[in-house]
Every structure is written in C-alpha cells, then in structure tokens.
N, C-alpha and C positions, 0 to 999 in steps of 0.2 A: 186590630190587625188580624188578616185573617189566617189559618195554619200557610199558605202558599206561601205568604210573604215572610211568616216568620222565617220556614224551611230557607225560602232563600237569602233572607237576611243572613241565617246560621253558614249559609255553603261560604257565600263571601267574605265572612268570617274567619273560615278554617283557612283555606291557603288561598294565596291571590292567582292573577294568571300568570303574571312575571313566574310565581314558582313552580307553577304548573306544564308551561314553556319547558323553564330548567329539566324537570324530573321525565317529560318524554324526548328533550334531546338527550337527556343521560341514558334513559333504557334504548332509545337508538343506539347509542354508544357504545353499549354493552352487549346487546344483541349482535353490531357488526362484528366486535372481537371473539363473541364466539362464533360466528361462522365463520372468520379467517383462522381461527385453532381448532375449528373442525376440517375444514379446508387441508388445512397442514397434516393435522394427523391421519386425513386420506389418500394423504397424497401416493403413491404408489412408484417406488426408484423405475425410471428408465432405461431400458436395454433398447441397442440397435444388433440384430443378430445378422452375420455375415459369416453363411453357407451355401456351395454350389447346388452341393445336393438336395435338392427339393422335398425331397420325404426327411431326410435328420432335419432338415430346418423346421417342418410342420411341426415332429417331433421336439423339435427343442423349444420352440416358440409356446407348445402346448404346456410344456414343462414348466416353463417360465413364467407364465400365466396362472397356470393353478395355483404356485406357490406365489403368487403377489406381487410378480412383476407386470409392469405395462412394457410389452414392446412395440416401440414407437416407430422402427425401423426395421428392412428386411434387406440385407443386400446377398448378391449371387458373386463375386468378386470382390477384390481388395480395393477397386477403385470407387465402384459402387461404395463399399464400405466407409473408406476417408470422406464422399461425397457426404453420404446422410450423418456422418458422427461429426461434422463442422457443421451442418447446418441445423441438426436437432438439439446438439452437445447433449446427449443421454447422460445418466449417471456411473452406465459401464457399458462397456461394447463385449460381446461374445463373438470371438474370430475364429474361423476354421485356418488352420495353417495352410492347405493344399487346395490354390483355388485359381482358375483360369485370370489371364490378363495380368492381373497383380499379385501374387503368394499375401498372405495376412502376415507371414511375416516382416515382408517391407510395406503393409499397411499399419502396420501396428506401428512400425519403426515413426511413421509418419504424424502418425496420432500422439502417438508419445512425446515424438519432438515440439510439438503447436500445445502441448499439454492441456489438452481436450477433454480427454476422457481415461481414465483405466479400460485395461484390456485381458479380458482372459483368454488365452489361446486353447483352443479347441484342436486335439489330433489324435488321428488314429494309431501313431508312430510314439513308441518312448523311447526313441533313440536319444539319446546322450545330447549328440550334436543339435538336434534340433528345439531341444528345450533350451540349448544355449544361447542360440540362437535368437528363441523369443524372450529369453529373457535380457540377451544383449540388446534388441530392440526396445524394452521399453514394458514388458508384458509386464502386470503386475503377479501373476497366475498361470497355469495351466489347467489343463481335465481331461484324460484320456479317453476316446470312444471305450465301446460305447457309453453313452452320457448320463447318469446317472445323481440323480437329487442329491445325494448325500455327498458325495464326489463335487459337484457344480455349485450346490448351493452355498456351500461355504469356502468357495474359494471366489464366487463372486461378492461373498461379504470381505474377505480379506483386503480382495482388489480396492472396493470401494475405501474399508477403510485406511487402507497403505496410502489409498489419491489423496483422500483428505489431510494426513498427518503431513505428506511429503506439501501439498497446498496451503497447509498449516505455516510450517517449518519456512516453506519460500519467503510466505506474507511476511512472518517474522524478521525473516534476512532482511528483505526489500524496506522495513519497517526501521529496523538496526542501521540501514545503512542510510538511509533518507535523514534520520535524528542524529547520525556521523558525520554528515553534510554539513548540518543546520551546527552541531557541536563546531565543526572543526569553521563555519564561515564566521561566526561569531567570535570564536578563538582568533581569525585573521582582525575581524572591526576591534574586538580590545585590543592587540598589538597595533595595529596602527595606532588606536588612540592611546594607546601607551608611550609609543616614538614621540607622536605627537605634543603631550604632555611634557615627557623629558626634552625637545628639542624648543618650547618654550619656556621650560626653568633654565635650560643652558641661555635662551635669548636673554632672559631675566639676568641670570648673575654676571653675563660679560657686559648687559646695558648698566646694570650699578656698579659694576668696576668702571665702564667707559665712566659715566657719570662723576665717580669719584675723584677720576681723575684731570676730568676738564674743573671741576670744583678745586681742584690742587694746584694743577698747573696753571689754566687759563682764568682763575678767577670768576669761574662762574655760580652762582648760588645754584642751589639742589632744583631748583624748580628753572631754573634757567638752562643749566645743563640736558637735563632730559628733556626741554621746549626743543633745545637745537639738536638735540639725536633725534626726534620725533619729525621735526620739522626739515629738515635736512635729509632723513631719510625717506620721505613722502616726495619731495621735490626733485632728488636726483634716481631717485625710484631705484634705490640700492635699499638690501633689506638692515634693520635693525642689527641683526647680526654683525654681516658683513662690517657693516660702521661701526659699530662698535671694537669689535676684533680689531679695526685701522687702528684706531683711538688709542687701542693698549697697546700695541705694535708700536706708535709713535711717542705716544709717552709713559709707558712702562717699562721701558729701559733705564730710564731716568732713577729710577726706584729701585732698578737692580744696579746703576752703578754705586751709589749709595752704600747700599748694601758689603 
C-alpha cells in the first residue's frame, strides 16, 4: 500500500462525511447568530425630528448623530410630523412645540393617542401652561432651547424608557385580561357541567323513586319497571324526568296517606 492510500485510508477513518455535513451546518449556524447579535448591538435607537426652523433642526439633528442617534426622519410641521412617525415608527420623536399648520403639541397629542412612539417636546418657552399642556398630550419629556446634550440626552433616554415600561405594563394588562377571559369561560363550561351533572342525579333519584313505585304499586319487576320509563319515554317523547315526576305525583300519595 502506498503512503497516498494509507493517508487516505487514515482521513476516512477519522470522521465520515454525514459528520462533516453536521460540523459546517453547525458553524453556519453559529456564524449567522453572531452577525444577528452583532446586527443588534449596532443597532443605533431612531429619531424622527420635527422643526420649522431649518438651522435648530441641522443643529439638532447633528447633535443627535454624534451622540448615536440615526435620524431616520425630518419634519417642518406637526402634520409632516404624525405623517413620518406612523410610517417610520422611530424609537422617539423630537417635537418643537411652535410650528406652522399643526403646533407639536396637537401632534404629539396625536402620536401618543396611536401609541406610536415617545415624544420629547422641544421649546423655547418655560411657561407653566405649555409644559402642561405637553404633558396633557402625551409627551413623555420636555428640553428647553437652546438644546443642549446634557439637557436632551437624557430626557430622550427617559422618554424611551417611560414607552417601554408603560408598553410593558399594557402588554401585561392585555395579557391579565385575555387569561380572565379564558379563566372566567371555563368557569362558565364547569358550571354548566356542573348543572348538568346535578340535573342528571335529580333525573336519576326521581327515575328510582318512579321505578320503586311502579315495583310497588303496579307489580312490576326492577328491570320491567325502568324497560317502561325508558320505553315510554322515547315513544311519547316526554323526558325521563317529566315521567317520572307523573309517576310519583300519582302514586306517591298513596304512601303519604299511609303515613
């Protein structure tokens, strides 16, 4: 034999091709899940920014950017606004309050009610009434001009994480009350079959009192008796019950004049 043949005598040997198969779909395997949890941890949260003013939105959008946002959207109005934050659904929207066609605060109101997205309202004003306002709409946040990283950045983390608890919290409700359904229709299938059950032991103890008494009165043996309740009540298509009930009605008085 020569060394070629040995070698390959030796390879076929070691592992076959069935295992060989096996061992490159499993590092395909492993290879795809790390680029899907690479994938993920590049992922970069979503902003759609909505401001008229053309220089603060460069500005902000630059802002957003260098600190590791993608924004995926630019609007100039609050209708603009609703438009791209239903169709991108961003991770969070940045709304300027004071803006032609629509205000951001009845865009916000809007966003918030379709529970879309979180929103931080953007303004140059701290009045009182108008933070109430966006927070009566739905804002998770606010950030007074001018705009500022330390100011923004962490009131756009807040937002996001407020969506998600409050997204949390619903699922859980919706979740509670779906398993209150399924509890409480279940609870109705045993009550039924609990009526059920009892309104067959009630059929049960008035057909052996019926029975008893046709055995009593009428002379009929135990198997004869319940032949003609059985039989009798298939025929004139009255229920067991009913017949039965008759039966003691007509000869259970007998028993109580006795008595």
């Amino acid at each position: 034999m020569t060394l070629q043949e040995m070698d390959k005598e030796h390879e076929e040997a070691v592992l076959t091709e069935e295992e060989l198969d096996t061992l490159a779909k499993d590092d395909g395997t492993e290879q795809d899940n790390a680029d899907e949890q690479a994938q993920t941890e590049e992922r970069k949260p979503t902003v759609v920014v909505a401001e008229d003013e053309s220089v603060n939105r460069m500005d902000l959008v630059a802002m957003l950017e260098d600190n590791g946002y993608d924004v995926v959207g630019q609007a100039a109005n609050g209708e603009e606004a609703i438009a791209l934050t239903r169709e991108l659904k961003p991770d969070v929207v940045c709304m300027d309050v004071k803006m032609p066609h629509m205000d951001g605060i009845t865009a916000a109101g809007v966003i918030c009610d379709e529970n879309i997205a979180p929103v931080v309202m953007l303004t140059a004003f701290s009045q009182i009434d108008l933070v109430k306002q966006a927070i009566g709409a739905g804002a998770m946040a606010y950030v007074t001009k001018p705009y500022e990283e330390s100011k923004l950045l962490p009131a756009l983390a807040v937002a996001m994480g407020r969506f998600a608890e409050i997204n949390e919290l619903l699922d859980s409700v919706e979740r509670n009350e779906a398993e209150l359904k399924d509890t409480q229709a279940k609870l109705k299938d045993t009550e039924e079959q609990l009526k059920k059950t009892q309104d067959t032991l009630e059929e049960r103890k008035l057909v052996d009192r019926a029975k008893g008494l046709l055995m009593d009165k009428a002379n009929f043996s135990e198997q004869g008796a319940f032949r003609w309740i059985q039989k009798t009540s298939m025929d004139q298509r009255i229920p067991k019950k009913r017949l039965a009930q008759a039966i003691i009605e007509k000869y259970g008085d007998d028993d109580s004049d006795k008595d």
